[in-house]
N, C-alpha and C positions, 0 to 999 in steps of 0.2 A: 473658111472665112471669106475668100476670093467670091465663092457663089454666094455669099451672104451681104456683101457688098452691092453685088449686080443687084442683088434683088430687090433690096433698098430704096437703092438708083432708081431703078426703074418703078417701083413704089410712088415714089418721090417725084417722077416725072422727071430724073436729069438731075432735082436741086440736089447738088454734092453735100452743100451746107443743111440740109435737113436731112440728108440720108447720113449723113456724122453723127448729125446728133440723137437720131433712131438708134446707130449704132452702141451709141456713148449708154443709152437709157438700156439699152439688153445687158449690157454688161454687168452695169450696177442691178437689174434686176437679177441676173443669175447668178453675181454673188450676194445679192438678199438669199435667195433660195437655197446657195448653197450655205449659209451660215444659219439658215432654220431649220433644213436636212441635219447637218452638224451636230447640231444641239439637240434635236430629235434622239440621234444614237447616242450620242454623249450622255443624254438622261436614259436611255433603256441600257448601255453597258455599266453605268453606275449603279443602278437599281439590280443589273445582277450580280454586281463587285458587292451590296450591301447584302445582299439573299445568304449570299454564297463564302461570306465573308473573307476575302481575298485583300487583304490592303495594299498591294501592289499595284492592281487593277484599279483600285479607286485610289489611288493617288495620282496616278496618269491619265484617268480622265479628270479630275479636278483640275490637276495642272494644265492640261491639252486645249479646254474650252475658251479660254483668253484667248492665247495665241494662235490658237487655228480661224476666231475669228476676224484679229490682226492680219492674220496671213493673206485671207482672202480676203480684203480688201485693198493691200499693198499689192497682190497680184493682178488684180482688178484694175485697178490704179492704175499701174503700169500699163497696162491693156490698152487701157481706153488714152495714154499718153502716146501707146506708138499709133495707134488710130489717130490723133490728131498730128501727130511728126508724118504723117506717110502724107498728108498734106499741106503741111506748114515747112516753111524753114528757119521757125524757133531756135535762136541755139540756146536757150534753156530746156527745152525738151533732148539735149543731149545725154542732161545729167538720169534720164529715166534707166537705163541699164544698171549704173552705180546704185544709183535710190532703191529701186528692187531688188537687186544683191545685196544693199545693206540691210533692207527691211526681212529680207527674208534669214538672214544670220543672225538679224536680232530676237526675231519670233524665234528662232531655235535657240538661242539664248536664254531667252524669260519664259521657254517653258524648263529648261533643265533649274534656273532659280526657283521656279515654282513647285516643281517635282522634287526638287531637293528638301523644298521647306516642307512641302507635307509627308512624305515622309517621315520626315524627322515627328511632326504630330503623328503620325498614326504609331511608329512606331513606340514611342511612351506613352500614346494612350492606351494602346495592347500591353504593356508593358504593367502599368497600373491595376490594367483589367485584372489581369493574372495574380496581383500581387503580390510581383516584384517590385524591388527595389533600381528605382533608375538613378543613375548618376545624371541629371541634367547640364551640370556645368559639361562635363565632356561631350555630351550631346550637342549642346546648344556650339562650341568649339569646333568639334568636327564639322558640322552643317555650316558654319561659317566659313570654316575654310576652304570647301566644295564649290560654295558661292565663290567664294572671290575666284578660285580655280576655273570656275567656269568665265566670267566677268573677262578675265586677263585673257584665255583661250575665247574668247568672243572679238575681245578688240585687236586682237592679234591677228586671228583670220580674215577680218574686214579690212586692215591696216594692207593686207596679202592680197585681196581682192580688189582693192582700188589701187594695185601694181605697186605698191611700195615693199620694200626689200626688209623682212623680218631680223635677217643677222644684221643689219642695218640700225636696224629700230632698238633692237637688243645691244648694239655695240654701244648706240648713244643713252640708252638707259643706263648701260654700269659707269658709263662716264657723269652723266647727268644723276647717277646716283648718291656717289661719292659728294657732288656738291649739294645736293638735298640731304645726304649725312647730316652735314655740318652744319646745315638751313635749322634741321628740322630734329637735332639730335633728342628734345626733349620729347617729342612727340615718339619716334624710334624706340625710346627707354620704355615709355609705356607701350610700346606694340610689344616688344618683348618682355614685358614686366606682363601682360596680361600671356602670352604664352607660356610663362612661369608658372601662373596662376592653371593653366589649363591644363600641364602638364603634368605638374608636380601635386596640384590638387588640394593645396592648405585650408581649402575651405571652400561651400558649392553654395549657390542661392540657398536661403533659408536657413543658413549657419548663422548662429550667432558666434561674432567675436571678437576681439579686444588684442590693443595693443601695450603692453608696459610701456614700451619706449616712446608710444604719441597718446594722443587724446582720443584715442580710436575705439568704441563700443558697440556694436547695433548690431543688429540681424543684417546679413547683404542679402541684398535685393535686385540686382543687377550685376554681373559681369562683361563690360563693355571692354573695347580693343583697346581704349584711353582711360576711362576710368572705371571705376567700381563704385557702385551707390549701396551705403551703408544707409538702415535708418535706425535712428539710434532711443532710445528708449524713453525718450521725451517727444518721439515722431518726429524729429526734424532730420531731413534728409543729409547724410553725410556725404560728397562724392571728392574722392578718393584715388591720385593718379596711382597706374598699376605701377609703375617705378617705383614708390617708396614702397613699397611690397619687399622689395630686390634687397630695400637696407634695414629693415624693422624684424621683427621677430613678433610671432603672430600667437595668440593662443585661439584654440579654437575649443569653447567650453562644451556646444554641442557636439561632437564626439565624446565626452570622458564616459568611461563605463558606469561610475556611481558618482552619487553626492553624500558629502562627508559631512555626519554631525560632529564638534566638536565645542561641548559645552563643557564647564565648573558651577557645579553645585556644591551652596554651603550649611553644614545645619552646626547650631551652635554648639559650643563649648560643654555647655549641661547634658549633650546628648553624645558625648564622646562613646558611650557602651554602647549605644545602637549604631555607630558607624560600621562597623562588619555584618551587621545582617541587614544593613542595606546597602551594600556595595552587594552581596551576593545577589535581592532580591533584584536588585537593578540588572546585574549581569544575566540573570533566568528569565526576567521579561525583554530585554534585547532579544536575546539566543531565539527565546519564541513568539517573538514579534513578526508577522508575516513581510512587513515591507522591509527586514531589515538583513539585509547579507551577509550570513555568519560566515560564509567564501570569504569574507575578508576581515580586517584586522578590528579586534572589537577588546576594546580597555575598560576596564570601570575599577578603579582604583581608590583609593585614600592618597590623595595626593599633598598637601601639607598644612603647617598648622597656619593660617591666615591670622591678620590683627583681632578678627572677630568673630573669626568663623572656622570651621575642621571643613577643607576642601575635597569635594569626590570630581574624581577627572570621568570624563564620558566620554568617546572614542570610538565612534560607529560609522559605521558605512549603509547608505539604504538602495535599495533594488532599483528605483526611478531616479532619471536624471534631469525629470520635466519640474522646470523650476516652482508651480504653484503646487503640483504637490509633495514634491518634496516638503515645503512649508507644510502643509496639512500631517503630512506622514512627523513631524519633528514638533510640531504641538502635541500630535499622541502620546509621542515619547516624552514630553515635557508633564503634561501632566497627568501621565501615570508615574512619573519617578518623583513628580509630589503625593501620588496618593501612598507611594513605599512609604515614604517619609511619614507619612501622617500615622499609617498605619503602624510605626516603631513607636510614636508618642513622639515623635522629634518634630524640630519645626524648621524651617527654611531659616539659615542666618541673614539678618539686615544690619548693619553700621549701629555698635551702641555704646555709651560710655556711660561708666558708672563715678557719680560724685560723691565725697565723705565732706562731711561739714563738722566743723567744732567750733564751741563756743571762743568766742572773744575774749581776755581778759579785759577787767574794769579799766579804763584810763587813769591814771593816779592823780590824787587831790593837787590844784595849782597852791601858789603860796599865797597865804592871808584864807583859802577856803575849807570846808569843814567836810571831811570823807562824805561819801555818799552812802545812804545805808546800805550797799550793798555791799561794798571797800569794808565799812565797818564790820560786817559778817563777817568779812572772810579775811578781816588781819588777826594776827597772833592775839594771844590774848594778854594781857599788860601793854600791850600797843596802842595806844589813844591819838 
């Protein structure tokens, strides 16, 4: 650099101030060049990370190409800062050592966040591929907590690098902890109320589920460090701090193995003889109904005498737990257990009552008036 200076110089005829800034303009051209070099390999080791399909490979170059070309120009930078301090007595050109050590801890920083996050994509998207089954909440969990892992192990090493004393730094944090406890306990409840959720697992993005104890329905749609976003079945977004997680009781319907029919059909009173040959026929078209899971508990009974109707219990369980067809699968069922019906001569009972009517007796004659010929009919006879 020392001969690259004279040459300048002397280039330049002497002028210091134009051989500076000759100097300043290679710099910046050579990290142009090295950041178009860069990206040259970076696109041919990706292209045989993609050949060869290696997702390791191509997640470290994805991640690498930001910050390598961060890098090269905070080192450039710097370059061209002590280039100007070797002639100036700036003392803001002091801070170029610190600057370059920060920037270069921080580029090694935001590529292990970037490598962490893709990662995490390639991994569930190979994961997919294959046809398995990924848990994403725990995914999306672990990868968070890498990040932040990395985040704290970044500010920490820089903290150390601009000479400040880590056990230090860490002494006044559990001091300055305890009164951000107290600050910030709500906010606390839910960093651990979403740990809850990450560990214990009651429920992952794309669960639907409900709470008895609050007003809580929706498919979750997010699990964040504070809150959780429900949307709930009118599309309005619910969000949800992870602390009341900690005191509610949760049901979670997408898990249940089956969905339960549980219907009362009624045929009337006149068709009490065909009740047992259609509670049989009912029970042999369940049993070989394809959607319906004879693995599990299956009733078709005569269950009692209603005000208007002879009531059959129904008691089924079916194979799908996906709620539209479930509906589809439980009309089948409906209206084949009216075609049993129809086919006994019986008919489905509805609310009826039966009225008897009798005749009125006549009103009897006032005083001073003459029977009415009807009265007359029908009194005794010597009665006038």
């Amino acid at each position: 650099m020392d001969q690259l200076e004279t040459w300048l110089t002397k280039l330049t005829g002497g002028d210091g101030i134009t051989a500076l800034g000759l100097h300043i303009m290679l710099v910046v051209f050579a990290v142009v060049v090295f950041n178009f070099v860069v990206r040259r390999v970076l696109l041919r080791f990706g292209k045989t990370a993609r050949e060869t399909d290696t997702p390791l490979e191509l997640s470290l170059v994805a991640a690498a190409r930001q910050p390598l070309f961060a890098l090269a120009w905070v080192v450039g930078i710097s370059f061209a800062g002590h280039l100007v301090q070797a002639r100036t007595d700036a003392a803001i050109l002091a801070f170029i050592n610190p600057a370059r050590t920060i920037g270069v801890i921080a580029c090694l920083g935001w590529f292990l966040v970037r490598f962490i996050g893709n990662a995490k994509e390639v991994f569930v998207r190979r994961r997919l591929a294959r046809g398995d089954e990924v848990d994403s909440t725990t995914v999306e969990a672990i990868s968070q907590l890498l990040r932040i892992a990395v985040l704290i192990t970044t500010f920490l090493v820089v903290l150390q690098s601009l000479g400040f004393s880590i056990e230090g730094v860490l002494a006044f944090g559990g001091i300055g902890g305890i009164a951000i406890g107290f600050a910030a306990k709500d906010l606390l409840a839910n960093f651990f109320g979403s740990l809850m959720i990450y560990f214990d697992r009651p429920f992952a993005v794309g669960d639907w589920v409900r709470s008895p104890d609050k007003q809580i329905e929706g498919t979750v749609e997010d699990i964040g460090w504070r809150l959780t976003r429900i949307r709930t079945f009118d599309k309005r977004p619910l969000y949800v701090p992870n602390s009341i997680f900690a005191t509610i009781s949760v049901e979670n319907p997408s898990r249940m193995s089956n969905r339960r029919i549980n219907e009362t059909i009624g045929v009337r009173y006149d068709d009490i003889g065909e009740v047992a040959g259609i509670v049989e026929d009912i029970r042999a078209m369940l049993r070989a109904h394809p959607e319906i899971d004879s693995n599990q508990t299956l009733i078709v009974n005569f269950l009692q005498f209603n005000e208007y109707s002879l009531d059959i219990m129904i008691y089924t369980f079916t194979h799908t737990t996906v709620w539209i067809k479930f509906h589809e699968v439980k009309q089948d069922v409906l209206l084949k257990i009216a075609d049993i019906i129809a086919r006994h001569g019986a008919q489905i009972a509805f609310p009826t009552r039966i009225s008897y009517s009798t005749p009125l007796p006549p009103d009897p004659p006032r005083d001073g008036q003459a029977p009415s010929p009807l009265a007359a009919r029908e009194a005794p006879q010597g009665v006038r």
